[in-house]
Structure formats: C-alpha cells, structure tokens
N, C-alpha and C positions, 0 to 999 in steps of 0.2 A: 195946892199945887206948889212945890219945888221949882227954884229958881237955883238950875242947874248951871255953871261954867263951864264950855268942854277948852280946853287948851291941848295944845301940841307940845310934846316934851320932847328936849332934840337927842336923850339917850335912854332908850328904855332899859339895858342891861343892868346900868348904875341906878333907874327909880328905885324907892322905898317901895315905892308899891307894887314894882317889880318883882322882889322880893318877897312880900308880904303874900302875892299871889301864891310862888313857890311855895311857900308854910304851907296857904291854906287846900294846894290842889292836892301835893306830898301828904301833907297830916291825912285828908280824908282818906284817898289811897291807902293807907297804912293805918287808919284810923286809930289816929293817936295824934296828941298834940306835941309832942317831943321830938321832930323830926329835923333838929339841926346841923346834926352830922349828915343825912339825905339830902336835904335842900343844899349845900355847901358840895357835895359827893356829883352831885346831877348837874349843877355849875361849873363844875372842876371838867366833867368828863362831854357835857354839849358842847358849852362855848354857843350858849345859842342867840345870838345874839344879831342875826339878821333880821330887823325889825325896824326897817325905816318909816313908817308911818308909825307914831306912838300917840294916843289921845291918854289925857288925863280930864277925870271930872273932880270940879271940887262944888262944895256948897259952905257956902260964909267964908270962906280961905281956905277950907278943910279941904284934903285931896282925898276922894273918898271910892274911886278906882279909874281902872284902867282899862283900853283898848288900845292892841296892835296892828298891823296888818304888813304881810308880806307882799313882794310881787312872784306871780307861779309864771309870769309870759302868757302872750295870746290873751291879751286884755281880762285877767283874772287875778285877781287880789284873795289870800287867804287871811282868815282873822286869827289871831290870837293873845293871848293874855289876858281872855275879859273876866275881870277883877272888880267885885264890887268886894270896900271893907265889911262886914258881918255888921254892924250900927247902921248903915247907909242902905242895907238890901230891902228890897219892897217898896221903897220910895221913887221908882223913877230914872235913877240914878242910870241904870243898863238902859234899857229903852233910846236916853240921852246921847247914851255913847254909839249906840247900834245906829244913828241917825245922824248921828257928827261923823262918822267912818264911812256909811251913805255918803254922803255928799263930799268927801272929801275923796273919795274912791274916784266918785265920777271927775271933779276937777283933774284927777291925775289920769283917765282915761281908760278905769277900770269898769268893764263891760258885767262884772259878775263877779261874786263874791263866796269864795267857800269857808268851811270848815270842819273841825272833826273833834268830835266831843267822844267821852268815856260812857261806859253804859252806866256806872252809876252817877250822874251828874243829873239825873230827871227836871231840875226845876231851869239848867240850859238848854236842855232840847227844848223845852219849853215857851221859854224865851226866844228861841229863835223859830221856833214855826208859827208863832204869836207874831212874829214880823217877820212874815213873807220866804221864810229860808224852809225850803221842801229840803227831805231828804232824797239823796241818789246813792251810786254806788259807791265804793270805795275811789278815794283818787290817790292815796299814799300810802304809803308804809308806817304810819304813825305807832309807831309800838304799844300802844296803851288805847288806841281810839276803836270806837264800838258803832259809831255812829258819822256820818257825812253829812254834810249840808253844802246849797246852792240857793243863791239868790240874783236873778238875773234884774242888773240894772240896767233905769231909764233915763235920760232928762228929764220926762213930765215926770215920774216917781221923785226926781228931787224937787222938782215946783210944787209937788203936793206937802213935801215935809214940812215946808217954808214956811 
C-alpha cells in the first residue's frame, strides 16, 4: 500500500504538472510524442485557466499528479485535469486523488460531481465507474468529449472514505 500525500496547489495553470498533463492528453490525441507547438497552441488560444480547486498528489516528495475541479452552479463541481505521471499509474495514486476531491467538494458545498472524458481514454472511464461516477447525458459542449459522467455526493459517503 502507497502512502499517498494529496496537497492543494493554489495555481493550477503555472503547475508542471499542469503541463505535463497537456503533453500527455495532446500526444495521445495526435499519437505522437512531439506535441509542443500543440500543447503551447491550446494554451495560447483557452486561456483555460478556471480551476479553483487544484489537488496535487505526491509520494516521497515526488508530485506524481493532478486533480482539478471547476464550480458549474446549483451545487455541482466538474473535475478536470486528472493526471497521473506514466511511473506513478496503477499504484493508487488516482483512486487518492478522486477521494481528496470527494471530500473537499463536499467541504465547499458541492452536491455532485461531473465530467467528460474522450472516447479513447478507456482506462478513465474506468476509473471512474470503479468509483461510483455513472454515465448520463451530455451537459457541455466539450469539443473533444465522447463520454459524461455524474456522481452524486453524500456526507455519510464522505464518513465512509475516512
């Protein structure tokens, strides 16, 4: 068992691993690893950078990824950014973060949690119906997204994480 850190980072735009995510969601997309005029190109033209809630996990000091989350109103929080580095995946590390974003959701008064994944991403839809997030319809215009997700939060569902 991993002995995970989750910490709060107070700018997610400026993270490394902010970035790092970019590489790795742009490369797959494009499947190529040389995507640094793209990842720089996508930054240039979002400006996406509404992401007040920012979790980092690290293990032994190592930051070894990321979760975000947005507020949509009407007590619903969407996630984004979840970034595990490629060295750190399988161990735990996502699971960590989806449970620190849990309970940090509910502290701020968020009732349910969405998001929206690409159709070739299979091992996070995964991840997220392995922790409680059902697919529904579409809630966005997400230009790349293939898939939705909803997870409706509790108080006793955070007394059980504990």
């Amino acid at each position: 068992m991993t002995n995970w850190i989750v910490t709060p980072e107070t700018w997610a735009a400026t993270s490394e691993l902010n970035h790092d995510y970019y590489v790795d969601i742009i490369g797959r997309y494009w499947g190529r690893g040389d995507v640094a005029e793209e990842v720089a190109q996508y930054q240039r033209d979002e400006e996406d950078s509404d992401v007040p809630v920012f979790l980092v996990v690290s293990k032994d000091g190592e930051q070894a990824g990321c979760l975000g989350m947005r507020f949509l109103g009407d007590g619903i929080g969407e996630l984004t950014r979840m970034f595990v580095r490629k060295r750190f995946r399988g161990q735990g590390a996502a699971s960590a973060l989806l449970k620190a974003i849990e309970a940090e959701a509910l502290k701020l008064g968020v009732i349910a949690l969405r998001l929206d994944v690409r159709d070739d991403l299979v091992e996070a839809r995964n991840l997220y119906a392995k922790h409680g997030f059902a697919e529904i319809e579409n809630y966005n215009d997400a230009k790349y997204a293939g898939h939705w997700f909803e997870k409706r939060l509790t108080s006793a569902h955070s007394a059980a994480m504990s």
